[in-house]
C-alpha positions, 0 to 999 in steps of 0.5 A: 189519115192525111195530114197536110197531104202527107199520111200519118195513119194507113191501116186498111186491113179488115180488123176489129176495134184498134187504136190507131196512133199517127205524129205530126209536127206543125213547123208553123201556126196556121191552118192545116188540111186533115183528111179522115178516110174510113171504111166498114165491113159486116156492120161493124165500124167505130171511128173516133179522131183525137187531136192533141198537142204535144207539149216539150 
């Protein structure tokens, strides 16, 4: 997964169910690319994409 052209999540080895967790920090409001790259081998693929803010 690329976030604003940067990776925040590589994982390509085969594997099965997993939660992948990646952070980015958005130093302005405005609108930022995200790309979602996904793979499946032998029939069997989940793929669920969250966003959520971080409050401090």
């Amino acid at each position: 997964m690329l976030v604003n052209h940067q990776p925040v999540i590589e994982s390509w080895a085969w594997h099965g169910p997993t939660t992948d967790e990646g952070v980015f920090e958005q130093p302005a409001m405005g609108e930022v690319p995200i790309v979602v790259e996904h793979f499946e081998i032998d029939g069997f693929a989940t793929l669920r994409l969250e966003i959520e803010p971080v409050v401090e």
